[in-house]
C-alpha positions in Angstrom: 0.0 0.0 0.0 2.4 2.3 0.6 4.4 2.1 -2.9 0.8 2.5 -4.4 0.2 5.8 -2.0 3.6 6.8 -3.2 2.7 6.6 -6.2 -0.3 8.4 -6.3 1.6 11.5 -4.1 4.4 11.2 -7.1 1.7 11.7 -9.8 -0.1 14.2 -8.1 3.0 16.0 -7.4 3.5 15.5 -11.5 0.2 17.1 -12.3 0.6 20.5 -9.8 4.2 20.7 -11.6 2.5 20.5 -15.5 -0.3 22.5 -14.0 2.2 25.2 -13.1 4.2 24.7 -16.0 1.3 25.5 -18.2 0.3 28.6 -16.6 3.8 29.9 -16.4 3.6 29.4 -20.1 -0.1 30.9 -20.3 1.6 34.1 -18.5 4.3 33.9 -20.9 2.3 34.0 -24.0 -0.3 36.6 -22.3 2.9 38.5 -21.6 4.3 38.4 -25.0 0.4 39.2 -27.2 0.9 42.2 -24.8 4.3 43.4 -25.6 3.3 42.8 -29.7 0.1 44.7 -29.2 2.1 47.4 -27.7 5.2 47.3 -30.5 2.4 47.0 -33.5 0.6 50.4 -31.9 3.8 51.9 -31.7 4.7 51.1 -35.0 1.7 52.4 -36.0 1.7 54.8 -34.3 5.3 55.5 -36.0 4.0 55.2 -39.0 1.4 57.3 -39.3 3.6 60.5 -37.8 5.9 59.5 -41.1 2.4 59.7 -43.3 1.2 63.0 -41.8 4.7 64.5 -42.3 4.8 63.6 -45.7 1.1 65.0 -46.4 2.4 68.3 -44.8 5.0 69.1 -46.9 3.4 68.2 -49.8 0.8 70.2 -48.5 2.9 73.2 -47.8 4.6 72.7 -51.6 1.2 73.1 -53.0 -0.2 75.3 -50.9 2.8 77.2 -50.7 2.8 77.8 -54.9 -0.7 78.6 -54.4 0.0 81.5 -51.8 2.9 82.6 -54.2 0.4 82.6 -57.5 -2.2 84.3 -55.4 0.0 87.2 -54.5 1.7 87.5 -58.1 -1.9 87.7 -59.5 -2.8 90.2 -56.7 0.0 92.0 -57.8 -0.8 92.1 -61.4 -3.8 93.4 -61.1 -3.3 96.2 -58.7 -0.3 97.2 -61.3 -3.5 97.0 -64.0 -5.5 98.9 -62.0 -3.3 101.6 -61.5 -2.1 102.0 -64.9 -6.0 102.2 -66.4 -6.3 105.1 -63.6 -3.3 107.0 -64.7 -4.7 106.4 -68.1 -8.0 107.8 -67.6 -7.1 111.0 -65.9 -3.8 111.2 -68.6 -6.4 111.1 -71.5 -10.0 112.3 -69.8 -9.5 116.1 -70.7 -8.9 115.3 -74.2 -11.1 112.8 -75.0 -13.8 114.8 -73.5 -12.9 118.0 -76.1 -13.1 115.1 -78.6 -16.5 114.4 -77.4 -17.8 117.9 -77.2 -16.9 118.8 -80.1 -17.8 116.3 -82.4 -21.5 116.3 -80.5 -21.5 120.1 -80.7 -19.8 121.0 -84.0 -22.6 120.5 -86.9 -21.9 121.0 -90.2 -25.0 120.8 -92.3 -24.8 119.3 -95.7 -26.5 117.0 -98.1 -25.5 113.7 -98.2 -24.2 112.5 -101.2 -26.7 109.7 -102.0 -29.8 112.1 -101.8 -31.2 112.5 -104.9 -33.7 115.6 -105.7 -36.8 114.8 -107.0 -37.6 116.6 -110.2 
């Protein structure tokens, strides 16, 4: 009897070892899904940073051309604008004497095709 209670105390000092053995290794693998879960967010994490800096400066190229285009054409056209203003008032006071007198100035005549009825 006492080899067969030996026995039964060496097996069911076996089974608490495997029973600790596997959750040791049920830590283990809990432990590392948690360490990959936290190196995939950070490269992810990583990543995206690397995405969004990229997007910027492309953003800031194009949007930077943009801003240069917008104030070249502002530019333009205030240059436009001032020169039609210096125009006007250059050539106003004769174009208005053009005006005037080609309104005012009547010279009555026949015209040429009018034929007199006889």
């Amino acid at each position: 009897m006492t080899s067969q209670s030996q026995g039964i105390q060496q097996l069911l000092q076996a089974e608490k070892r495997a029973k600790d053995k596997l959750e040791e290794a049920k830590k283990r693998k809990g432990k590392r899904l948690k360490q990959a879960k936290e190196e995939a967010i950070a490269e992810i994490d990583h990543y995206r940073l690397q995405r969004e800096k990229e997007f910027r400066n492309k953003q800031t190229n194009v949007m930077g051309s943009q801003g240069n285009l917008s104030a070249k054409i502002e530019e333009q056209t205030t240059e436009t604008v001032r020169n039609l203003a210096s125009s006007y008032h250059k050539n106003m006071e004769s174009m208005m004497k053009k005006l005037l007198s080609t309104i005012c100035d009547i010279n009555p005549e026949v015209h040429p095709n009018f034929r007199h009825a006889v």
